[in-house]
C-alpha positions as MATLAB code, in Angstrom:
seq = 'XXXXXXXXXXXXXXXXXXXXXXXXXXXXXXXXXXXXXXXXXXXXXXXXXXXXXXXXXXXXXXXXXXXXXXXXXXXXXXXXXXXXXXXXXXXXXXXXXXXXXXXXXXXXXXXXXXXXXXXXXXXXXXXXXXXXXXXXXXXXXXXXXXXXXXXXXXXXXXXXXXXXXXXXXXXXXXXXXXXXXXXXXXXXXXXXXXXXXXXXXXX';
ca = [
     -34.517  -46.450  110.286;
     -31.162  -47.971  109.717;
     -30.492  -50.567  106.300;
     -29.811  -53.638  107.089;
     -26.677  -54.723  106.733;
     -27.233  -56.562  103.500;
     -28.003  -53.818  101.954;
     -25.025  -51.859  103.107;
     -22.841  -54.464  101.794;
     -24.964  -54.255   98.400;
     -24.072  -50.589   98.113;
     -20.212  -51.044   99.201;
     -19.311  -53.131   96.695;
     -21.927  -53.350   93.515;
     -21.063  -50.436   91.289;
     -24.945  -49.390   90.323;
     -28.064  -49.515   93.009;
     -29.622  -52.358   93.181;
     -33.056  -52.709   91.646;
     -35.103  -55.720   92.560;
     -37.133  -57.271   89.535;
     -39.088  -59.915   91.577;
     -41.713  -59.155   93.445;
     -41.201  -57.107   97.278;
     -40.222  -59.918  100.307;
     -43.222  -60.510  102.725;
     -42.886  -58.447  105.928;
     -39.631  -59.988  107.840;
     -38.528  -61.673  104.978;
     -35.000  -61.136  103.799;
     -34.076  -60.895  100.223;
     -31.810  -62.835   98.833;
     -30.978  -60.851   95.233;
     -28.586  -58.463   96.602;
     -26.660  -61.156   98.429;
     -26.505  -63.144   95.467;
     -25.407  -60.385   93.486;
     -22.235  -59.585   95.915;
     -21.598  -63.385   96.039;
     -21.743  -64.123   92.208;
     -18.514  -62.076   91.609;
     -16.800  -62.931   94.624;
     -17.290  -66.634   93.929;
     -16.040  -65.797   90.375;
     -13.119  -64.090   91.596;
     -11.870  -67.131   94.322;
     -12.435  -69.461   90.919;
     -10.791  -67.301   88.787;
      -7.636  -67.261   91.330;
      -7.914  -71.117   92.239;
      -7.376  -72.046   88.209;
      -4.934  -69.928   87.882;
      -2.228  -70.860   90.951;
      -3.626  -74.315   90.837;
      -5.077  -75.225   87.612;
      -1.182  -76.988   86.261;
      -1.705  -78.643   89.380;
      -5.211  -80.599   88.516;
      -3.936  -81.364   84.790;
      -0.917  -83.875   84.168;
       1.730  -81.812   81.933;
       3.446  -84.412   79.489;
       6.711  -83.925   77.229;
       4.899  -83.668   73.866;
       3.373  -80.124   75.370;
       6.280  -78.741   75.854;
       9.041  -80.175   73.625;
      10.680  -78.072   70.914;
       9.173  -79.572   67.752;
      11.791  -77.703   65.495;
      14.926  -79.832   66.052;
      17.961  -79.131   64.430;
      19.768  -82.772   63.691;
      23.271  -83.916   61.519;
      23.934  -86.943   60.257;
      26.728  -89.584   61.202;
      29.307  -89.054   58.502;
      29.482  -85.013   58.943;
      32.825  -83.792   60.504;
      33.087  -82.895   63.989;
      33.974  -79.217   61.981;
      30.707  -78.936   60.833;
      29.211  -80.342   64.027;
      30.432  -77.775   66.112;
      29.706  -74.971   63.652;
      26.104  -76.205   63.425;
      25.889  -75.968   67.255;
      27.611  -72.124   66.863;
      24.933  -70.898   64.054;
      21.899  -72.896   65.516;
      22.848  -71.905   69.503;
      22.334  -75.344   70.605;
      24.513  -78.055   72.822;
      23.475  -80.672   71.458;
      22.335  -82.542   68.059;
      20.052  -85.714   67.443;
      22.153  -87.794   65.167;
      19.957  -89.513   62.244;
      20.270  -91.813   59.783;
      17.138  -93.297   57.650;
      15.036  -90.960   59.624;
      15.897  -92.980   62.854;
      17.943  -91.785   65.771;
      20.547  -93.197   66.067;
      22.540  -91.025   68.672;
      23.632  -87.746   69.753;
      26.118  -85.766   69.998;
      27.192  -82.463   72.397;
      28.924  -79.785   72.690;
      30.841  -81.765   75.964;
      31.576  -84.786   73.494;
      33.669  -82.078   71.203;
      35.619  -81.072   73.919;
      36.005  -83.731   76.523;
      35.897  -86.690   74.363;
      36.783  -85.646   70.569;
      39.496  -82.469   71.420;
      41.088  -84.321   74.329;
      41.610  -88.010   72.440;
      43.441  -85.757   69.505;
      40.765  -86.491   67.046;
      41.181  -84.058   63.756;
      37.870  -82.214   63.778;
      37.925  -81.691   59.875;
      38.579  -85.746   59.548;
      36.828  -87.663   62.110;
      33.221  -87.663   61.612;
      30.269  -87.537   64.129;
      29.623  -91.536   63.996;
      33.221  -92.123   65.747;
      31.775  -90.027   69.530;
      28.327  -89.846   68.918;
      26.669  -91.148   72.463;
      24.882  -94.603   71.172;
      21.245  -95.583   72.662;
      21.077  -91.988   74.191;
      18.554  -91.921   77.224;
      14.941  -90.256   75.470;
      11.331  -89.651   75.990;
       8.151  -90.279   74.295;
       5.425  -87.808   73.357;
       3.369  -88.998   76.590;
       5.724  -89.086   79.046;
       4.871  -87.524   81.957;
       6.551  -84.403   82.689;
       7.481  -85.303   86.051;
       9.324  -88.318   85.042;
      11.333  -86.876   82.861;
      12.706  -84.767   85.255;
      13.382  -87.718   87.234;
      15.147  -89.140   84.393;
      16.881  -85.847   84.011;
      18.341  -85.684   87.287;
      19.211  -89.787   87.933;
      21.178  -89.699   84.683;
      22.291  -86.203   84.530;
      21.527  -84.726   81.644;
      19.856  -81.664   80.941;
      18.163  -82.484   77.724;
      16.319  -85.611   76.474;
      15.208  -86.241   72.858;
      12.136  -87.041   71.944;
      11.118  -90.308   69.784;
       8.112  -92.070   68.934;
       7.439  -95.704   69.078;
       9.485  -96.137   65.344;
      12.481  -94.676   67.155;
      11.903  -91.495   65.204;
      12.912  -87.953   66.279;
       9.867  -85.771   67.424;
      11.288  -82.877   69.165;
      13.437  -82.280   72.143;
      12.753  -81.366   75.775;
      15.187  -79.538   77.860;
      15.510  -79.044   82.096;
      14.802  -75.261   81.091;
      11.489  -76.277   79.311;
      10.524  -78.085   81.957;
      11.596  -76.004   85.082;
       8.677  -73.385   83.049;
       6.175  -75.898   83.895;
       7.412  -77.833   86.749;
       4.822  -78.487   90.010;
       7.387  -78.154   92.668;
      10.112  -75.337   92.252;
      12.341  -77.811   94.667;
      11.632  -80.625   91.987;
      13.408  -78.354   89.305;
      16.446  -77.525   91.673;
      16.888  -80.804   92.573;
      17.206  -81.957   88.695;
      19.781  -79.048   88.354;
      21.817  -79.865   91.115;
      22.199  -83.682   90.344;
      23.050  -82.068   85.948;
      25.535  -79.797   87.845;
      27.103  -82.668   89.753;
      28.272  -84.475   86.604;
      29.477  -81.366   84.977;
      31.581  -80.333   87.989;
      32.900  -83.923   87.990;
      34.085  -83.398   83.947;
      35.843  -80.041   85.282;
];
């Protein structure tokens, strides 16, 4: 007599026989403990894949989860000297400028060159209060990760500090961060294209 086809499908995939604990089926009756056991681990599987393309997708990513916490910052009456050799040792673009624990600006490595270098300005003289970038556009610890990127690309900048509701520096976020995490790959591009736009414009 030929299995069923149950059965056949028990033996395909589950790596031991089957042994049924509960009592045998009545005459005709199918039973159901070897199709639950092939449909446990299937089921497991299909949840197992569903978190992980679209779990970011059912959970709202905000800035304070993926801000740099470790922010390297300079005060307003440092030379534009030791600004730009911060920038050199640390690798960064740009620094949070702070006075009294409050932010009070920033400054970049674009400010150095297109605004500082090209006015003249001695860089061992002039200090970082006279081109700092007042009121610079930031973020709170619960913004939402998508608006930031829309911030991103309407103002076009690649990298937003972070402040809390005393206007004090919390950590950084940058389009890199963010294009790690982002929903849509097309939301990332389209923040890069619109940063590109302004820095083809300073060219």
């Amino acid at each position: 007599m030929a299995r069923p086809l149950y059965e056949d499908i028990a033996q395909r995939w589950l790596p031991t026989p089957l042994t049924p604990k509960s009592t045998p089926p009545r005459d005709g009756a199918m039973p159901i403990w070897p199709l639950v056991a092939v449909a446990i681990p299937a089921f497991a599987g299909l949840a197992a894949w569903f978190l992980r393309e679209r779990g970011p997708m059912l959970r709202s990513t905000k800035v304070k989860d993926l801000m740099v916490n470790d922010v390297v910052t300079i005060g307003p009456t440092a030379t534009l000297a030791q600004a730009a050799m911060l920038m050199r040792d640390q690798n960064v673009g740009i620094l949070p400028v702070i006075r009294d624990t409050k932010l009070v600006g920033v400054i970049t490595d674009r400010d150095l060159v297109v605004r500082a270098l090209a006015e003249g300005a001695d860089p061992t003289l002039t200090v970082v209060g006279e081109f700092i970038s007042a009121e610079p556009i930031c973020a709170r610890p619960d913004t939402e990760t998508d608006e930031a990127m829309e911030v991103m690309a309407s103002c076009q900048v690649g990298r937003l500090p972070v402040v809390n509701y005393d206007n004090e520096l919390v950590g950084i976020v940058t389009l890199s961060s963010l294009a790690l995490r982002s929903r849509e790959e097309r939301e990332t591009l389209h923040t890069a294209q619109e940063v590109s736009r302004r820095s083809a414009r300073a060219a």
